[in-house]
FIGU-81065 format. One record per residue (C-alpha): residue in three letters; x, y, z. Coordinates in pm, whole numbers, padded with zeros to 5 digits, always signed. Example, Ala and Ser with C-alpha at 12.3 -4.5 7.8 and 13.67 -1.06 7.14 Angstrom:
ALA+01230-00450+00780;SER+01367-00106+00714;
END
This chain:
UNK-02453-01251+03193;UNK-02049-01241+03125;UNK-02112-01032+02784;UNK-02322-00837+02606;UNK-02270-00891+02267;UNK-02369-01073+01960;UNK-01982-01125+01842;UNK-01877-01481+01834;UNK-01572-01569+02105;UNK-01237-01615+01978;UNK-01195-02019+02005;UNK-00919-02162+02116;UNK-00799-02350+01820;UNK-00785-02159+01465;UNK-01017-02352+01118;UNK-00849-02361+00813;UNK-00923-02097+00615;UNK-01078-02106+00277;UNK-00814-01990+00032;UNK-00962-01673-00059;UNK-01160-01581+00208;UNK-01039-01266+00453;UNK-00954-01323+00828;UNK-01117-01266+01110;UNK-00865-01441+01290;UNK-00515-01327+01212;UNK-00201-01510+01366;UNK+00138-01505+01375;UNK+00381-01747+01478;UNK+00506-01806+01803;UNK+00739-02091+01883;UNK+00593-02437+01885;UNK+00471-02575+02233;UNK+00452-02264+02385;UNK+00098-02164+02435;UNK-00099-02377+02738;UNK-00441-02422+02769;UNK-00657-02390+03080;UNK-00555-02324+03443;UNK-00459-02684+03559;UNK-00134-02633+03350;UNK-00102-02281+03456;UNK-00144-02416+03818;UNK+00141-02697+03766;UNK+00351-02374+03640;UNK+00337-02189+03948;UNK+00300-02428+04232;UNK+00670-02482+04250;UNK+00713-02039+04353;UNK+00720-01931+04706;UNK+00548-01605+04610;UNK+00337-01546+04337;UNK+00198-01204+04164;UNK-00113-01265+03969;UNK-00160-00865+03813;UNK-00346-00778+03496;UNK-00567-00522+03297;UNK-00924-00414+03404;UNK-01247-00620+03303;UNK-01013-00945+03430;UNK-01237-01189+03588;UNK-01014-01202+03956;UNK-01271-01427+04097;UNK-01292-01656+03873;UNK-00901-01657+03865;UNK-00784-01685+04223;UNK-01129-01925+04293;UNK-00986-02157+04024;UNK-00608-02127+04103;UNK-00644-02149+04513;UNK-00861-02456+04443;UNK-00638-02626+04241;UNK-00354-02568+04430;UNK-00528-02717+04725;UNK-00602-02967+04541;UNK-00223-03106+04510;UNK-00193-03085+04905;UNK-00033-02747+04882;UNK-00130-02480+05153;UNK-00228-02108+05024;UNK-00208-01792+05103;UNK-00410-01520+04916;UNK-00445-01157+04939;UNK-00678-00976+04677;UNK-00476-00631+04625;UNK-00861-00460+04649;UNK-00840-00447+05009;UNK-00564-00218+04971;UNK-00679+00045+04721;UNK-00785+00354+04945;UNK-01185+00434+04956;UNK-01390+00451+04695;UNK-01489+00813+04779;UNK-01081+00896+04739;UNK-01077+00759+04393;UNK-01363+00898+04289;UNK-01246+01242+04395;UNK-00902+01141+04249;UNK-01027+01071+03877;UNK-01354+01307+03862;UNK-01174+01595+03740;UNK-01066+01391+03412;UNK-01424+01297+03355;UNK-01573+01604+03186;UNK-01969+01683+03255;UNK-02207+01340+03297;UNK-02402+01399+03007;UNK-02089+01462+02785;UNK-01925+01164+02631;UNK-01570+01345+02645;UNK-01330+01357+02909;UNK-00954+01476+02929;UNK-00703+01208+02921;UNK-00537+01169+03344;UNK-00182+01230+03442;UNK-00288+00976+03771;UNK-00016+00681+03827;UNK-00127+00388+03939;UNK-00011+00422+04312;UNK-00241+00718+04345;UNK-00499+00423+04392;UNK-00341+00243+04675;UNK-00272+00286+05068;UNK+00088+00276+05120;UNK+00055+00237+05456;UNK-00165-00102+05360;UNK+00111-00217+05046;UNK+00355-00189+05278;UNK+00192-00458+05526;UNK+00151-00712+05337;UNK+00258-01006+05461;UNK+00405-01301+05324;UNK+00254-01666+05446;UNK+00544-01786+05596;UNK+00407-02124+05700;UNK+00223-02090+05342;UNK+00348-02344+05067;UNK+00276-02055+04835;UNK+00169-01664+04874;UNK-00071-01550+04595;UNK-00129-01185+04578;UNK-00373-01102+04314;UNK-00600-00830+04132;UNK-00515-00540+03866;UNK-00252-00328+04020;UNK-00116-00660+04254;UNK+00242-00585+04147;UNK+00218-00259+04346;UNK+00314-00433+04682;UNK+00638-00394+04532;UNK+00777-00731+04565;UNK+01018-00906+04318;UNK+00885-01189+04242;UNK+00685-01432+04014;UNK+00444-01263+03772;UNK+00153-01354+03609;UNK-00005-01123+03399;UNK-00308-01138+03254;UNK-00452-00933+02973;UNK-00817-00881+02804;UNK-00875-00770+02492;UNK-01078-00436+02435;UNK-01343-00538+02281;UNK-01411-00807+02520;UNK-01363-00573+02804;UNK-01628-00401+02621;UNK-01890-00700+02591;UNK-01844-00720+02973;UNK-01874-00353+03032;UNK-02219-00360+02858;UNK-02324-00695+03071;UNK-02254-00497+03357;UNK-02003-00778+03454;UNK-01707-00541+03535;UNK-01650-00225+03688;UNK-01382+00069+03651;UNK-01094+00053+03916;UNK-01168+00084+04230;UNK-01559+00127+04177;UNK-01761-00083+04364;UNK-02084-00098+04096;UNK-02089-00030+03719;UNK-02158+00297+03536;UNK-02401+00311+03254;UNK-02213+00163+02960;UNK-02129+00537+02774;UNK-02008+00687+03101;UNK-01792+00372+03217;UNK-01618+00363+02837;UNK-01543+00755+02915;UNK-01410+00659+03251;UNK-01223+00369+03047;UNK-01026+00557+02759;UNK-00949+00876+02980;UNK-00861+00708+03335;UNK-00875+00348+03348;UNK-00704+00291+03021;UNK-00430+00501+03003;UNK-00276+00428+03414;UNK-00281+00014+03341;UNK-00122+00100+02990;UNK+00152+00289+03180;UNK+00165-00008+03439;UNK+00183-00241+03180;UNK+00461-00124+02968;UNK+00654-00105+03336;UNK+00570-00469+03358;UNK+00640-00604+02974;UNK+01023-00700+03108;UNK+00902-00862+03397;UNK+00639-01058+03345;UNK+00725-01434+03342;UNK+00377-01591+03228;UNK+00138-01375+03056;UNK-00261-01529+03028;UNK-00490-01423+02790;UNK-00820-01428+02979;UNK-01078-01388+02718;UNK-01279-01744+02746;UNK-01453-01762+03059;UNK-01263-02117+03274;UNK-01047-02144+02972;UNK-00710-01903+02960;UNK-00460-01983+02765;UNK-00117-01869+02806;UNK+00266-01876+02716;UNK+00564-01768+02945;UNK+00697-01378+02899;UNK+01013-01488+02717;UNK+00849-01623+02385;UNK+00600-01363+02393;UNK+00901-01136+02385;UNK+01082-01310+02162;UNK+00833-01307+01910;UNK+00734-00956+01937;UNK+01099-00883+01864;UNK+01061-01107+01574;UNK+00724-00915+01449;UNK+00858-00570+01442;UNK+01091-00731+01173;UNK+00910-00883+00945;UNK+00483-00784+00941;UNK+00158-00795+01145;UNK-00176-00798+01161;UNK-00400-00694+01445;UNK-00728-00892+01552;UNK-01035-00711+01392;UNK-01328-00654+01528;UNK-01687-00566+01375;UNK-01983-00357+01557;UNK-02359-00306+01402;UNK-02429+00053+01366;UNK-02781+00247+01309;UNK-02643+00386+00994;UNK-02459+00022+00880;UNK-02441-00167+00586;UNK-02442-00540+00458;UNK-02117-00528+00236;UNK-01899-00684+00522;UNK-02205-00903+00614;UNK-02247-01083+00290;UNK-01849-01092+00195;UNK-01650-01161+00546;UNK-01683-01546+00620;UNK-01684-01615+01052;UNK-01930-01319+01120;UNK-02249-01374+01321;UNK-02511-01351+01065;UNK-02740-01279+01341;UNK-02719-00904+01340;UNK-02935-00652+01130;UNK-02606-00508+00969;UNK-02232-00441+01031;UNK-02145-00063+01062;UNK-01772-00070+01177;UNK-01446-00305+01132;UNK-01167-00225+01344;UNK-00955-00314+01134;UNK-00624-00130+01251;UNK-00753+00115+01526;UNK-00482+00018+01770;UNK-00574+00184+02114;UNK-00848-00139+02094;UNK-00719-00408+01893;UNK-00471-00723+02022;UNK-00198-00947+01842;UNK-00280-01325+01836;UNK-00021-01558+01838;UNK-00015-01932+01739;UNK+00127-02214+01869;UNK+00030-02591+01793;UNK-00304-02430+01612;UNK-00375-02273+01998;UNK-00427-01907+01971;UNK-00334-01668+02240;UNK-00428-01264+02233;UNK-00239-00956+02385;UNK-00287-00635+02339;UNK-00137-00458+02047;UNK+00058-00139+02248;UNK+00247-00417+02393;UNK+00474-00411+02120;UNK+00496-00059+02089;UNK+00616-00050+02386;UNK+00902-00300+02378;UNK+00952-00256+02002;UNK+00810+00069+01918;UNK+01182+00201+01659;UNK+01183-00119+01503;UNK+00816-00023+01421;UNK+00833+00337+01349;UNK+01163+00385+01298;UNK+01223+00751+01194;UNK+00852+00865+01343;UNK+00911+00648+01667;UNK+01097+01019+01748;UNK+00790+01159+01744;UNK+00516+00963+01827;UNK+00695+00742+02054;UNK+00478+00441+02200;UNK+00176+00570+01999;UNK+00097+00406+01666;UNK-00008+00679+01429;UNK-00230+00563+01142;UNK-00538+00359+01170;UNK-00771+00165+00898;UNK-01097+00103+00965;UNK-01446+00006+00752;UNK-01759+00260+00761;UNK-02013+00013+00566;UNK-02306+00225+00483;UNK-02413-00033+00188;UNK-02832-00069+00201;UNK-02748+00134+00525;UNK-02784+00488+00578;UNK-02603+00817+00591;UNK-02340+00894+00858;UNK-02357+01171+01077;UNK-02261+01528+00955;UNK-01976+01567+01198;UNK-01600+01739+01173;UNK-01313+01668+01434;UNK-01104+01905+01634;UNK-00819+02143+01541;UNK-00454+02026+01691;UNK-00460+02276+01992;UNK-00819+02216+02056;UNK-00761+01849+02098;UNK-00446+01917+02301;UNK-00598+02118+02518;UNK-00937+02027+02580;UNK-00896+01584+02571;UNK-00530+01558+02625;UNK-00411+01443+02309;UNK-00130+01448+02161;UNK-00257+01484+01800;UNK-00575+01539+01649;UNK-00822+01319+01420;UNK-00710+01393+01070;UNK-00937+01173+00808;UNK-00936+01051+00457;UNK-01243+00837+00338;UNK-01095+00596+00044;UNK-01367+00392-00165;UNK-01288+00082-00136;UNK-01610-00010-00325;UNK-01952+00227-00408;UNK-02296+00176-00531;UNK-02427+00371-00817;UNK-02571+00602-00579;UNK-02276+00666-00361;UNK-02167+01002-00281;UNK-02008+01160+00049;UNK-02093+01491+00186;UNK-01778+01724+00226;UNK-01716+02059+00267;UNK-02001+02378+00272;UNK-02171+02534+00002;UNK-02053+02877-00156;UNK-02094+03169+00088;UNK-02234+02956+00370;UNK-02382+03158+00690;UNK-02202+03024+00985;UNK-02487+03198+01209;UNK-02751+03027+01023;UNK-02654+02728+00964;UNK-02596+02665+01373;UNK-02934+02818+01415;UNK-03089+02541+01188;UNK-02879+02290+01339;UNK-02996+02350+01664;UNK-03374+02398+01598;UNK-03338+02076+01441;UNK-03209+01926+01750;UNK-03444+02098+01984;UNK-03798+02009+01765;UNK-03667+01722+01569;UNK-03746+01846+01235;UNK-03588+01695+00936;UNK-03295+01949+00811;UNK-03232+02010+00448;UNK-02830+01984+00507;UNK-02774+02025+00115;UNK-02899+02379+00170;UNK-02536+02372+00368;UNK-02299+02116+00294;UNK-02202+01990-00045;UNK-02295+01639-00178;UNK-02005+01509-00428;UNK-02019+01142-00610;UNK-01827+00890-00515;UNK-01675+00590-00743;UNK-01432+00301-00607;UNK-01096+00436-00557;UNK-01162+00784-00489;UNK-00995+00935-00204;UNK-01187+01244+00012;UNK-00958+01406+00230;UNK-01113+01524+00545;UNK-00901+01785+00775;UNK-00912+01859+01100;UNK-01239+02119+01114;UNK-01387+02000+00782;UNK-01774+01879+00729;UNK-01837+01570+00660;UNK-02002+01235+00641;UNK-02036+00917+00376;UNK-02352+00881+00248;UNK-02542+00549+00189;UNK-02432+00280-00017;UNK-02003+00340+00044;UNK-01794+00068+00202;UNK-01504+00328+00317;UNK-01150+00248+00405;UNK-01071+00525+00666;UNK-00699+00581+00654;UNK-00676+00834+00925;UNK-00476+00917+01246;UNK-00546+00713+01515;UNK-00736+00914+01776;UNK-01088+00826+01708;UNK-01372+00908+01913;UNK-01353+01279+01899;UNK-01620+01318+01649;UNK-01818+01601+01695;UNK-02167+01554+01549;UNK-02429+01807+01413;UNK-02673+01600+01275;UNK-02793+01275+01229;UNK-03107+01266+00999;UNK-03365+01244+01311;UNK-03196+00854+01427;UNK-03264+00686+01752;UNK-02986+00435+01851;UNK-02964+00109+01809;UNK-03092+00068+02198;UNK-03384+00330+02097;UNK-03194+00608+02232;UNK-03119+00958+02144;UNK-02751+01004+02000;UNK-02579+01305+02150;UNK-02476+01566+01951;UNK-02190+01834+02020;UNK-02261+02115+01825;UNK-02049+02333+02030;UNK-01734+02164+02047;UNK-01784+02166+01630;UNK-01869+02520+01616;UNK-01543+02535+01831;UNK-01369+02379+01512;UNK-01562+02443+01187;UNK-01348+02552+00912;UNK-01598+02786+00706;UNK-01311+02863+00440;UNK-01338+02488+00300;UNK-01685+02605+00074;UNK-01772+02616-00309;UNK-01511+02521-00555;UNK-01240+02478-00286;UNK-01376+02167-00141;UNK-01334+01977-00539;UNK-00979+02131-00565;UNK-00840+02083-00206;UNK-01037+01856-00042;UNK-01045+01557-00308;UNK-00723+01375-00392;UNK-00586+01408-00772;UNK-00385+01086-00827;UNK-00094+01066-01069;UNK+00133+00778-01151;UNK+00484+00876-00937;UNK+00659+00589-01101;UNK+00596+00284-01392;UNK+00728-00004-01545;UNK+00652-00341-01711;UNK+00361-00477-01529;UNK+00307-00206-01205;UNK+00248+00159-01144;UNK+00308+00318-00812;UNK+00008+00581-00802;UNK+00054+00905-00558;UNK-00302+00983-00382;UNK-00158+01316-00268;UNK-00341+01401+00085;UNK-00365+01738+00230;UNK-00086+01949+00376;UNK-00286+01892+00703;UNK-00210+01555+00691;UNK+00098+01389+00851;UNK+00090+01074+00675;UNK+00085+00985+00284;UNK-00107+00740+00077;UNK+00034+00564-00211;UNK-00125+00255-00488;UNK+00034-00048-00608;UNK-00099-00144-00939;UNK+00117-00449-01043;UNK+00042-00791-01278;UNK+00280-01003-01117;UNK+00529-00903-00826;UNK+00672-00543-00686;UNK+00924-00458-00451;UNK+00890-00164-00209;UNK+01110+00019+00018;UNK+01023+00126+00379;UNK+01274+00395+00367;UNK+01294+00392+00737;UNK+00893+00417+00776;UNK+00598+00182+00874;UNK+00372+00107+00600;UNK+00023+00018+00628;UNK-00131-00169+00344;UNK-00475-00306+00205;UNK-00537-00505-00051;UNK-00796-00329-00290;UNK-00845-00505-00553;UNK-00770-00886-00636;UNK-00823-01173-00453;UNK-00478-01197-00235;UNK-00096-01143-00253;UNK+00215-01290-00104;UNK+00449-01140+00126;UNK+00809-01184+00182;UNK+01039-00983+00397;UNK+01375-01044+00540;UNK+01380-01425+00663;UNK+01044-01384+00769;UNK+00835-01694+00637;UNK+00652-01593+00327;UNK+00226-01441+00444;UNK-00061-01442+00222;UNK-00288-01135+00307;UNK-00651-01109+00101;UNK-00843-00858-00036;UNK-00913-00644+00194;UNK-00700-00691+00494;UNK-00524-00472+00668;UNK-00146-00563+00704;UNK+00194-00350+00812;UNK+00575-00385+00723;UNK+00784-00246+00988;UNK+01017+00015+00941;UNK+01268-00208+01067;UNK+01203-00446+00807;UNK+01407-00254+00510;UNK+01218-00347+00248;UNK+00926-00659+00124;UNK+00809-00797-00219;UNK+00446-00806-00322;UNK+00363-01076-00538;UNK+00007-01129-00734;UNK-00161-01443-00649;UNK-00467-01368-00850;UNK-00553-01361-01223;UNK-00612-00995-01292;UNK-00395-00701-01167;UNK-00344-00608-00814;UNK-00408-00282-00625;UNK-00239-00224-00315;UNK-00325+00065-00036;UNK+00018+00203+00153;UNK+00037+00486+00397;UNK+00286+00567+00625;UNK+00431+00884+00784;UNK+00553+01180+00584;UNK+00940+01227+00605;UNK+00831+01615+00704;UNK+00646+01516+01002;UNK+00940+01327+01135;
END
């Protein structure tokens, strides 16, 4: 089995959409006749090079690849040389004693993220005698990390998106680099985001100039690709004008049916959807169109050839790193999250290796008369006890009476919780929430989890100690309503549009503004990304610069470039519009 999931494949040619309808697909432009399909024409691109680097990201499919290029080659009466770069990464033992120490314990699901280059993987002694077919037609050196014999010449690149890497990873189709046989799915994602992850992202920003075809390798005998030059040239054009990463959607044991029922091109076949990804960037790609052909890259490949036309003033700062994220938590006829909190600044620093920490604010994008979202303790909480109960809840898997510990507020559409670093929290049932948050996003450390099994019928770990590590005990009693939940207040008005300030907390490095406008409104970037949802209507038009004019729908998550100066909103729908912006404060710049 190639993948383990029940998430449609991208296809290779984009429907029109209904009007109205959100997504799931998101494209932008890239120039006409550009993007190839399958690897006959990539085959007729390369047969003409004496030497010819085929590199890429980890999950790539290298058999399929050089079985299907060699054989084609052959094919037009050329003779072939190939060398997989596997035979010369040094011994498996090496690399396991190489990355082990960034692993963390086997049972724990954290790690710390590597300082390891790439070349730590390799024989130098076995790069540097590689030989080149001389009585070859063509030399094909191929596999991730294939541009480390160090030779200048043609490269093909070819790049997976993460959560197709992931749908292999849980097929047990793919391995981590240099590992012979796969880890059990939690332990190779660990191995993944701390090791794997972070060494090809450094490789592959060295690459980006380089490359002279990139592939996107998603659809098994089917690549399509585009040469490095327009991909460049469009992401250049992108960090002017807007984009809009590819989402993707996961079923959760607590999920919901709100993005089920409402998002058109989801697989129906699934008991609920607990998750979008809508913006989390570390795992979402950019698809560009050409012709109605799609091709996907990853997203951090324009940070890194584009990342102060993004960012501008925060690019100082955060460098290569996107800094917000939007994502859906759809408990709707679901169930309650876990009670969980997320690490202080230092802790995360020092314990994960990251450079900042998982700050949180749940918006309601919509609620259910029951909603409400658990945040903050009760008035003169026991710290002692409540761990105690925690963990004799764990150990004998009683039910817990969290009330006894943590408040339970109401929550209406619109309202904005605002979850620091060290605060308790979780939505309750019946909540689709619009996390705006900073983008690390696996460091949540849960407490407790109502008694669930997985979705695979297993028990979900909990890390009570890495909370207790964290727990901020002053957020209790009346402090929670006055600090923790956001008091809006109109910062500006005129005919037709308010621009509301959702103050967030001083915590916080980024802000959160609404939109409210009957017809059209122009905003500013002021020399920041923004990050925008619509939240109510059915869709509004975008114009920026001499960017061509984008319709985004309710509910999508969009962003205007710092580098873009400035953009006009305009209402496409009947009743008013409400429009979601965050981006950096000025102080954390």
């Amino acid at each position: 089995m190639r993948r383990n999931t029940s998430q449609f494949l991208i296809p290779i040619e984009k429907k029109d959409l209904n009007g109205t309808a959100y997504d799931v697909y998101p494209t932008f432009p890239i120039e006409q006749g550009t993007i190839e399909v399958n690897y006959k024409s990539l085959s007729d691109a390369i047969c003409k090079e004496k030497v010819v680097l085929l590199d890429g990201y980890i999950g790539v499919d290298w058999d399929e690849v050089s079985t299907s290029l060699i054989q084609l080659l052959k094919n037009n009466g050329l003779t072939v040389k190939a060398i997989d770069i596997n035979d010369c990464l040094k011994p498996e033992s090496e690399i396991k004693h190489l990355v082990d120490p960034y692993l963390g314990e086997d049972d724990s699901i954290f790690g710390r993220k590597t300082d390891i280059e790439l070349r730590d993987y390799f024989d130098a002694t076995k790069l540097a005698n590689i030989q080149i077919g001389e009585s070859a037609d063509i030399t094909i050196i191929y596999g991730t990390g294939a541009s480390q014999c160090n030779l200048e010449e043609f490269l093909v690149y070819f790049d997976l998106p993460k959560n197709e890497l992931q749908f292999r990873m849980r097929a047990g189709a793919i391995t981590n680099l240099g590992f012979s046989s796969a880890k059990n799915p939690k332990q190779m994602y660990k191995h993944f985001y701390f090791v794997d992850w972070v060494v090809l992202n450094k490789e592959k920003k060295r690459l980006l100039p380089k490359i002279s075809l990139v592939v996107d390798q998603q659809r098994p005998a089917n690549p399509t690709w585009t040469t490095g030059n327009a991909l460049r040239k469009s992401l250049s054009k992108m960090s002017q004008c807007y984009f809009r990463v590819r989402p993707w959607f996961e079923p959760g044991v607590w999920g919901g049916q709100w993005m089920k029922e409402r998002f058109m091109g989801l697989n129906q076949n699934v008991p609920n959807y607990a998750w979008s990804f809508e913006m989390i960037v570390p795992e979402n790609g950019l698809v560009f169109e050409s012709d109605g052909k799609l091709l996907e890259v990853s997203f951090d490949m324009l940070m890194f050839q584009e990342q102060l036309n993004v960012l501008g003033k925060a690019a100082k700062i955060f460098g290569d790193e996107f800094p917000i994220r939007f994502d859906f938590l759809d408990t709707f006829d679901g169930g309650n999250l876990s009670v969980q909190c997320h690490p202080k600044p230092e802790y995360i620093r020092n314990h994960f290796g990251e450079g900042f920490t998982q700050d949180e604010t749940y918006y309601i994008l919509d609620a259910g008369n029951d909603a409400d979202v658990y945040l903050g303790f009760q008035e003169n909480i026991d710290p002692k006890e409540f761990r105690q109960a925690l963990e004799h809840s764990f150990e004998t898997k009683e039910a817990l009476d969290i009330e006894k510990y943590v408040q339970k507020l109401p929550a209406q559409k619109h309202d904005l919780f605002l979850i620091p670093h060290g605060t308790v929290h979780c939505s309750g049932k019946n909540n689709m929430v619009l996390e705006i948050s900073a983008t690390p996003y696996i460091f949540t450390f849960k407490m407790y989890d109502w008694q669930r099994l997985d979705l695979d019928g297993q028990p979900r770990p909990m890390n009570i100690g890495h909370a207790f590590n964290n727990l901020n005990f002053e957020r209790q009693g009346s402090t929670v309503q006055e600090t923790l939940v956001s008091k809006p207040h109109v910062k500006s008005s005129g005919n037709g549009w308010k621009k509301i300030h959702l103050p967030t907390h001083p915590d916080h490095f980024y802000n959160i503004y609404r939109y409210e406008f009957e017809d059209e409104i122009e905003i500013a970037t002021d020399g920041h990304c923004h990050v925008l949802m619509l939240v109510e209507g059915t869709s509004v038009g975008m114009v920026t610069n001499d960017c061509p004019s984008q319709t985004f729908r309710y509910a999508e998550t969009f962003a205007i470039p710092a580098a873009a100066k400035s953009y006009r909103l305009v209402n496409k729908g009947a009743k008013m519009a409400k429009v979601i912006v965050s981006f950096v404060k000025d102080e954390a710049c």
